[in-house]
C-alpha positions as a LaTeX table, in Angstrom:
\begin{tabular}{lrrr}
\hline
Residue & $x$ (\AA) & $y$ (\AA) & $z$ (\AA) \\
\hline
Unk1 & 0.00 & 0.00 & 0.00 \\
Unk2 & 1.27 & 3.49 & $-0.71$ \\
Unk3 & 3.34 & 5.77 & 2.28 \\
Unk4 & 2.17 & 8.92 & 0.15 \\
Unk5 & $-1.52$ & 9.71 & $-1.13$ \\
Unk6 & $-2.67$ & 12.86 & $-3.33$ \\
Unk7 & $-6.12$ & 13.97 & $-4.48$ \\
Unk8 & $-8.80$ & 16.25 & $-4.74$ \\
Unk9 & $-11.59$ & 17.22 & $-2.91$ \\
Unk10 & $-14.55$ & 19.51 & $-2.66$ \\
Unk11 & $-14.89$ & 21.86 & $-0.27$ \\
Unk12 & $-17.88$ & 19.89 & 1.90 \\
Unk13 & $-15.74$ & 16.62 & 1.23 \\
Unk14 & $-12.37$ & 18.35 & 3.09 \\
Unk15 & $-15.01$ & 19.66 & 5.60 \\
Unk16 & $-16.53$ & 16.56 & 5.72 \\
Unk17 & $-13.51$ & 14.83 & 6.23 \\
Unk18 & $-12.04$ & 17.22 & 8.85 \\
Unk19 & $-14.73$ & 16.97 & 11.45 \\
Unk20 & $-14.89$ & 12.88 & 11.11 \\
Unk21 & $-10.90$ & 13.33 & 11.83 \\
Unk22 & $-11.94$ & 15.56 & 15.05 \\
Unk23 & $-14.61$ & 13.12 & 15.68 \\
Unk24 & $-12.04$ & 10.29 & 16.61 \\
Unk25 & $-9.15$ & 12.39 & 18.37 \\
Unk26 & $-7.36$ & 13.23 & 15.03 \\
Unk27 & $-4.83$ & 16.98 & 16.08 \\
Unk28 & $-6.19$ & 18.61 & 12.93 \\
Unk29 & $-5.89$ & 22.32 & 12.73 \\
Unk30 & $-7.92$ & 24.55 & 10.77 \\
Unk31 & $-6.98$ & 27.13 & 8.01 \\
Unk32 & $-2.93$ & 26.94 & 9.71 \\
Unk33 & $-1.66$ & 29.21 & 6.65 \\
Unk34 & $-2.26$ & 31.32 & 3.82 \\
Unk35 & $-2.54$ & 28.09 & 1.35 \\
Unk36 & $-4.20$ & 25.62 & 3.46 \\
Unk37 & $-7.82$ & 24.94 & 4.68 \\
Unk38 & $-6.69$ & 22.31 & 7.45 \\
Unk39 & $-3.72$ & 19.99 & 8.91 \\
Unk40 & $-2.76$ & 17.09 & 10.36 \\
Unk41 & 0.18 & 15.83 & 11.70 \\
Unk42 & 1.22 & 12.89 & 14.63 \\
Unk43 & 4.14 & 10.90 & 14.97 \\
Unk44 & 2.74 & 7.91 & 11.66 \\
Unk45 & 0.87 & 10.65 & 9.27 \\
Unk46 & 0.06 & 13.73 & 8.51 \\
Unk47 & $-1.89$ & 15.50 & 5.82 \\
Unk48 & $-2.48$ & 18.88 & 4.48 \\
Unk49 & $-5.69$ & 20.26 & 2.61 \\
Unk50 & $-5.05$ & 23.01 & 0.28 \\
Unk51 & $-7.22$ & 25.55 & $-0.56$ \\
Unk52 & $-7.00$ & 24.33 & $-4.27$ \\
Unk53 & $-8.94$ & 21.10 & $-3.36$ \\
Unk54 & $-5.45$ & 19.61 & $-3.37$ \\
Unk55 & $-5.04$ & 16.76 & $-0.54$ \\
Unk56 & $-1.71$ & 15.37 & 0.22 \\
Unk57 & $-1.88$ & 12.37 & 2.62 \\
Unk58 & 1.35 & 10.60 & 3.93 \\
Unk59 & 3.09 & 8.25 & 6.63 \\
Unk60 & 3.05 & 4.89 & 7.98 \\
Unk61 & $-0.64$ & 4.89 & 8.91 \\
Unk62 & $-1.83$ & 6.12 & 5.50 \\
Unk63 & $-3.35$ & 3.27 & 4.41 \\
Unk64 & $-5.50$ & 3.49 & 7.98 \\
Unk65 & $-6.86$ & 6.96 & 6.44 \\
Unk66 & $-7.33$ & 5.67 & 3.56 \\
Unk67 & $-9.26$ & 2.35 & 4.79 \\
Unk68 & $-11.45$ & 4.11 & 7.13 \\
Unk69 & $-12.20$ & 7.95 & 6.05 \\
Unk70 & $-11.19$ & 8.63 & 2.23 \\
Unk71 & $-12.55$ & 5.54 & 0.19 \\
Unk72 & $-16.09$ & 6.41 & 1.85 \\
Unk73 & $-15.95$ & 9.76 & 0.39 \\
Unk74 & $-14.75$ & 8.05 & $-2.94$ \\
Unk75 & $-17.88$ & 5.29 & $-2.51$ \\
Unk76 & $-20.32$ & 8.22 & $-1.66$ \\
Unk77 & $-18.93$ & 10.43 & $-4.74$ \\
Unk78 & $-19.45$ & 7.50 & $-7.69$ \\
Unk79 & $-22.12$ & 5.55 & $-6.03$ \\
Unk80 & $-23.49$ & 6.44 & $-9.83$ \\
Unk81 & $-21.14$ & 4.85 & $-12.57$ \\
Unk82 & $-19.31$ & 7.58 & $-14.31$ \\
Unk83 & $-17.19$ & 7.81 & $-17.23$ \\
Unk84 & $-14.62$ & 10.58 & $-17.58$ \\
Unk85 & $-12.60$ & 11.67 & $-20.38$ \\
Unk86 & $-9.59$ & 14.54 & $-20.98$ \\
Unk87 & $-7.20$ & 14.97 & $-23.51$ \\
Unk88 & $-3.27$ & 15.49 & $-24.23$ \\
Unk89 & $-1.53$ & 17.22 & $-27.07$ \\
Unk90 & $-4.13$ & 20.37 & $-27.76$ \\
Unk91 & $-1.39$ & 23.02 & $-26.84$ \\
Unk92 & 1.59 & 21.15 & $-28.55$ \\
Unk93 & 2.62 & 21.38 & $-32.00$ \\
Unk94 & 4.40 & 18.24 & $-32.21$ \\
Unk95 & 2.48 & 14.70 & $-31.76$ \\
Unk96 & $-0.44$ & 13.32 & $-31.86$ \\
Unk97 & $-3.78$ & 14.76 & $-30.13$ \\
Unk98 & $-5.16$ & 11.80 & $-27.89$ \\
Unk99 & $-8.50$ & 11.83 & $-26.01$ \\
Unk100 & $-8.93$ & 9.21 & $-23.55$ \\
Unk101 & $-11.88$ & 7.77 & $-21.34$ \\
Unk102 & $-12.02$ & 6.02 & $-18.21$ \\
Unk103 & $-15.32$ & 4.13 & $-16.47$ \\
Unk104 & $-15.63$ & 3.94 & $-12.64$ \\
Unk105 & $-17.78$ & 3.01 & $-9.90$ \\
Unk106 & $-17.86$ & 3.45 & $-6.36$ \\
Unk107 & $-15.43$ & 0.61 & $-5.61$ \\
Unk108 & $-13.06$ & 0.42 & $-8.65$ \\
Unk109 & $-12.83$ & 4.34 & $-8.11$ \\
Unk110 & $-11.10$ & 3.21 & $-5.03$ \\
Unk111 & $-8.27$ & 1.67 & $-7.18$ \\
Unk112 & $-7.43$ & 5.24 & $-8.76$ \\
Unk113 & $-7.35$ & 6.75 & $-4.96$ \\
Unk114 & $-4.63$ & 4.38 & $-4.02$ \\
Unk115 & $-2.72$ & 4.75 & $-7.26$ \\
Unk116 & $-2.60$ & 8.64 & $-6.25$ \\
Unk117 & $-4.02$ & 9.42 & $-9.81$ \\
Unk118 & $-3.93$ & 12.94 & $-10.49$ \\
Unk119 & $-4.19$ & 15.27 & $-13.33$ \\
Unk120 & $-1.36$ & 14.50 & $-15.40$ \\
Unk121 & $-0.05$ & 17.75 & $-15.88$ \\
Unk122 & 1.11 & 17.53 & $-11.94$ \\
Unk123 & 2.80 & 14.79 & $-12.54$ \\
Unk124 & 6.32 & 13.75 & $-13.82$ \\
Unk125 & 6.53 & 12.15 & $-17.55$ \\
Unk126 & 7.87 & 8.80 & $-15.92$ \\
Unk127 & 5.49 & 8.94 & $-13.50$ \\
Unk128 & 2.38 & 9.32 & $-16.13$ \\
Unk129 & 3.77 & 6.36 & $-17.64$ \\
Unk130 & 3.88 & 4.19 & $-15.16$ \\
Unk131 & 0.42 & 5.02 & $-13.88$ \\
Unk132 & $-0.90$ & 4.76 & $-17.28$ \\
Unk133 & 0.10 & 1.03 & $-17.10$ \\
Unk134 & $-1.18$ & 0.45 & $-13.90$ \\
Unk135 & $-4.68$ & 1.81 & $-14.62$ \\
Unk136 & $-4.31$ & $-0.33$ & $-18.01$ \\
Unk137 & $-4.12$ & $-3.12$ & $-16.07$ \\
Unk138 & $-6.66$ & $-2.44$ & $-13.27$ \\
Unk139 & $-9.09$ & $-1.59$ & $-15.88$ \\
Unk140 & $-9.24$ & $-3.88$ & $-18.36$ \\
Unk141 & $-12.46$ & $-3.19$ & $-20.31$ \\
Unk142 & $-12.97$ & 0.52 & $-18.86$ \\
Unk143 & $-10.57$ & 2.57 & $-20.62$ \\
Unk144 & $-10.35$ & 3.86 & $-24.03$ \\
Unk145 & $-8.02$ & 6.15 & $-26.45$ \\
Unk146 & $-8.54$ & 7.61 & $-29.65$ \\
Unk147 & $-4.88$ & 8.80 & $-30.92$ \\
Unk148 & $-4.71$ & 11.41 & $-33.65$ \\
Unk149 & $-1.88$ & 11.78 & $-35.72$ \\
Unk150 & $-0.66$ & 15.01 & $-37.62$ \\
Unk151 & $-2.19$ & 14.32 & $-41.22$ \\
Unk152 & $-5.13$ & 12.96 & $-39.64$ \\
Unk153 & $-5.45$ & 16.11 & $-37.46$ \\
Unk154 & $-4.63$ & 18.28 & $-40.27$ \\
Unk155 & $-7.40$ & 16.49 & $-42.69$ \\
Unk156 & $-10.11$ & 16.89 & $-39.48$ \\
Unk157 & $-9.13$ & 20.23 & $-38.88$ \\
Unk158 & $-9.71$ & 21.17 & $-42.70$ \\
Unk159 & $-12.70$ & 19.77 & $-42.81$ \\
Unk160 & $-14.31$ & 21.12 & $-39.25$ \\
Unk161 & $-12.52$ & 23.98 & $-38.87$ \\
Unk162 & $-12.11$ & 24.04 & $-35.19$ \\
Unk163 & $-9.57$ & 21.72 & $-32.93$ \\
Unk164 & $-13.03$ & 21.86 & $-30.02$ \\
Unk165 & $-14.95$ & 19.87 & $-32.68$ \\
Unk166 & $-12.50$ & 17.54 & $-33.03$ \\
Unk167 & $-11.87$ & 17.43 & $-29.57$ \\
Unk168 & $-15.81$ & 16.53 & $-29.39$ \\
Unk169 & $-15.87$ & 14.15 & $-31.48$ \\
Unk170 & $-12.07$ & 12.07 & $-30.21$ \\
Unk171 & $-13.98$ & 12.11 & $-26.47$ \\
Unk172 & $-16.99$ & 11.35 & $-27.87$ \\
Unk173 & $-15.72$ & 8.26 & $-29.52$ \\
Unk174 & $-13.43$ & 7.12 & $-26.42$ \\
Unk175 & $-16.78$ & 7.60 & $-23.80$ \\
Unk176 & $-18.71$ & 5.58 & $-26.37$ \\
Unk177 & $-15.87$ & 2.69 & $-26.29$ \\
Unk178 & $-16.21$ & 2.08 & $-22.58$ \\
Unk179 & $-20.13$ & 2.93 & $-22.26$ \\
Unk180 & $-20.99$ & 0.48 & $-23.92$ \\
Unk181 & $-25.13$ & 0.18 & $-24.29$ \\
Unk182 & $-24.69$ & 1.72 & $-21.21$ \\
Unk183 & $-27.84$ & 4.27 & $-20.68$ \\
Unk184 & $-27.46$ & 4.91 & $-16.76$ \\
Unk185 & $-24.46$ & 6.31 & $-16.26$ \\
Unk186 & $-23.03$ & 9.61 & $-15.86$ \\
Unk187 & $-20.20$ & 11.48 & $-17.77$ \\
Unk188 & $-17.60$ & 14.18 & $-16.44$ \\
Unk189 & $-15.11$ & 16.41 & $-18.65$ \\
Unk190 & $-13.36$ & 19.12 & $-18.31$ \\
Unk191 & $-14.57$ & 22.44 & $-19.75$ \\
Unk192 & $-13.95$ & 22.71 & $-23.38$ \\
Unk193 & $-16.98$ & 22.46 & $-25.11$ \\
Unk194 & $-20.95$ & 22.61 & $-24.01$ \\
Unk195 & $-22.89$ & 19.75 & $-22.29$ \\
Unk196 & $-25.37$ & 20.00 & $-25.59$ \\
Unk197 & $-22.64$ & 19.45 & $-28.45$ \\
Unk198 & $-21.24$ & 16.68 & $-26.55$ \\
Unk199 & $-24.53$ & 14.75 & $-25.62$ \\
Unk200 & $-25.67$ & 15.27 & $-29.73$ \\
Unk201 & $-22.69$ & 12.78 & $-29.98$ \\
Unk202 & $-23.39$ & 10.25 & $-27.18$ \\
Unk203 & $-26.91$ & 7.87 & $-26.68$ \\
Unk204 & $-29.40$ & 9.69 & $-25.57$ \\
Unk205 & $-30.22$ & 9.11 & $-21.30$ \\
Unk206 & $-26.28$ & 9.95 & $-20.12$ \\
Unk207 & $-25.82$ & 12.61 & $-17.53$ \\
Unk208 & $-22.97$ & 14.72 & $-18.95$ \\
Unk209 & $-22.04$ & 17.13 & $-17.01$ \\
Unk210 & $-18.63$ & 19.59 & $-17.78$ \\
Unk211 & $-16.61$ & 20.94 & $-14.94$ \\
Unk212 & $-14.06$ & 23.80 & $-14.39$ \\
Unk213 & $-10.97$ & 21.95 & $-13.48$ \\
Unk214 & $-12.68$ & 18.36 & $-14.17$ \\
Unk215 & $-8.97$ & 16.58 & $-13.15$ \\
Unk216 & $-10.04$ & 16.50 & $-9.71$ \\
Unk217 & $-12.55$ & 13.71 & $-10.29$ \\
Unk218 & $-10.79$ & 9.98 & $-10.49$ \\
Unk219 & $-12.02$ & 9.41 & $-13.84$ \\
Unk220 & $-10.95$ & 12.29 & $-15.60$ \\
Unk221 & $-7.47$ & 12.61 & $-13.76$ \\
Unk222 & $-7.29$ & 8.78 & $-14.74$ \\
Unk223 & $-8.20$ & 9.82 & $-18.44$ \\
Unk224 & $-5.73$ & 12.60 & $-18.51$ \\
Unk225 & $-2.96$ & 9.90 & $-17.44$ \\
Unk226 & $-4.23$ & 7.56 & $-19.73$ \\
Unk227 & $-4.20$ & 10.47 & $-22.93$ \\
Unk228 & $-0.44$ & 12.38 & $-21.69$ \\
Unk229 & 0.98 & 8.67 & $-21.67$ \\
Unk230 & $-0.14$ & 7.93 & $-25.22$ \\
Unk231 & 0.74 & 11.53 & $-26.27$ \\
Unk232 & 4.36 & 10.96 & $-24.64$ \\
Unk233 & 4.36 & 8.18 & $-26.27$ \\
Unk234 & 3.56 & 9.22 & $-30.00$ \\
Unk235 & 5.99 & 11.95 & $-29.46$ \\
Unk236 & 9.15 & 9.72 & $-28.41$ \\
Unk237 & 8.03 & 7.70 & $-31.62$ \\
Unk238 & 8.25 & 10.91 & $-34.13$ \\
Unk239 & 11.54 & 12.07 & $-32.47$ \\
Unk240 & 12.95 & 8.11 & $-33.06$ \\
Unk241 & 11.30 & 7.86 & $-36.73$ \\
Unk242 & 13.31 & 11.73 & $-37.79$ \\
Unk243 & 16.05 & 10.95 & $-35.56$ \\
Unk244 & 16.11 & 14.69 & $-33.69$ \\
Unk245 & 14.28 & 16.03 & $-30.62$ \\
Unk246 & 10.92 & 17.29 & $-31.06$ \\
Unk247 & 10.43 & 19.01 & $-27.31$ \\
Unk248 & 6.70 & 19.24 & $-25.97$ \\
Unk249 & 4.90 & 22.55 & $-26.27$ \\
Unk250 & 4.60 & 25.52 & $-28.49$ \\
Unk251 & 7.31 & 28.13 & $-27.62$ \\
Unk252 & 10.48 & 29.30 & $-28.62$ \\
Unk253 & 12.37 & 25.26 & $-28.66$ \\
Unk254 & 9.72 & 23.79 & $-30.86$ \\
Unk255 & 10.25 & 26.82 & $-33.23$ \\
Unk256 & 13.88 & 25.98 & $-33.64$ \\
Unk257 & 12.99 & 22.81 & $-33.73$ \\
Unk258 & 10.51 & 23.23 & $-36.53$ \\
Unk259 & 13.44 & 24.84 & $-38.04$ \\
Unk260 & 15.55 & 22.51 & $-38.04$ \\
Unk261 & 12.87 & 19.79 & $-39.05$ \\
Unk262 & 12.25 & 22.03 & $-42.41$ \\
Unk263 & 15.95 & 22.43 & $-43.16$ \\
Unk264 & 16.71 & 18.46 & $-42.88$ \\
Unk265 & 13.26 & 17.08 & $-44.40$ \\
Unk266 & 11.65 & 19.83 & $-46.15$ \\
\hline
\end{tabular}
């Protein structure tokens, strides 16, 4: 089991969480500092609740918090099966653009908590791959990618004119994949596009709901791994197939890199 935890919460959840802490002679503190709501700390763990939502949960007892205070906020949170999806690559001008979906309920969402899935872009590249296989494993059946490649993207962007309806239609087709015939279930993404223009694309009954910083539910921080690993991935590939570095993002290295791509290859 893991010495070292990190997730999200919402504000009623760290609330929540606090007072059943209190409850059973836990030393937690409230608002100690500028950046955090509350604290915790004794001689096997300690944890600290940011004001971001962010919770960071460590020491030799952690798997006692984890067993008897955060999984029931997990179970309470997905008692509803839920699909979420995210995506890697928009910003970047090198590599593919990958969407990715991942299906959860209230136990298997338990899995992801003990993992320490978080939104990928917190997280080291090494790390994202090695969670990536992890949740590949755990979730055989409930995961999904849709990987676009450059001419692809190029041909989809010519003929929709926008990367967001592509981006609708790539997490549209990786929700499908692990939905199933699935009409009772509920969908989470991060803001990019409208509930509407996503549910034209999905069977009709699904609960989609879009979120301002959706990575701090399981499934989409679990999605996000899933889509950064394949992106990381794709981009190693490229940088392999042209033998030269093609660096991640859209600034000044990937301009001299361009650069240098056009001057060798044309």
């Amino acid at each position: 089991m893991p010495r070292q935890v990190v997730t999200y919460l919402y504000p009623s959840e760290a609330e929540s969480l606090a007072q059943a802490l209190c409850a059973n002679g836990y030393p937690v503190t409230e608002a100690p500092d500028a950046r955090r709501l509350y604290a915790m700390r004794t001689p096997d763990v300690s944890f600290s609740i940011y004001r971001s939502g962010k919770l960071l949960l460590q020491g030799r007892d952690t798997e006692l918090l984890l067993d008897g205070y955060l999984k029931d906020i997990v179970r309470r949170r997905y008692t509803v099966v839920t699909a979420g999806s995210d995506e890697s690559g928009k910003g970047d001008y090198f590599g593919p653009l990958v969407a990715a979906a991942v299906l959860v309920d209230a136990y298997s969402a338990e899995r992801l908590l003990e993992m320490s899935v978080q939104d990928s872009k917190a997280m080291a590249d090494e790390s994202v791959g090695r969670t990536a296989e992890a949740i590949a494993q755990a979730f055989k059946g409930a995961w999904a990618r849709v990987v676009i490649g450059n001419e692809r993207y190029n041909e989809l962007h010519t003929e929709t004119g926008s990367v967001n309806r592509i981006l609708e239609w790539a997490h549209a087709k990786a929700l499908r994949a692990v939905l199933g015939d699935r009409l009772d279930g509920r969908v989470i993404i991060d803001r990019f596009t409208t509930p509407a223009r996503l549910k034209r694309r999905l069977p009709e009954g699904l609960d989609v709901t879009v979120v301002e910083r959706g990575e701090r539910e399981l499934p989409v921080a679990a999605a996000s791994v899933m889509a950064r690993a394949a992106f990381l991935q794709g981009l190693r590939r490229l940088s392999s197939q042209w033998e030269m570095n093609l660096p991640k993002g859209a600034g000044a290295p990937v301009v001299e890199a361009a650069r240098r791509f056009v001057s060798r290859h044309g």
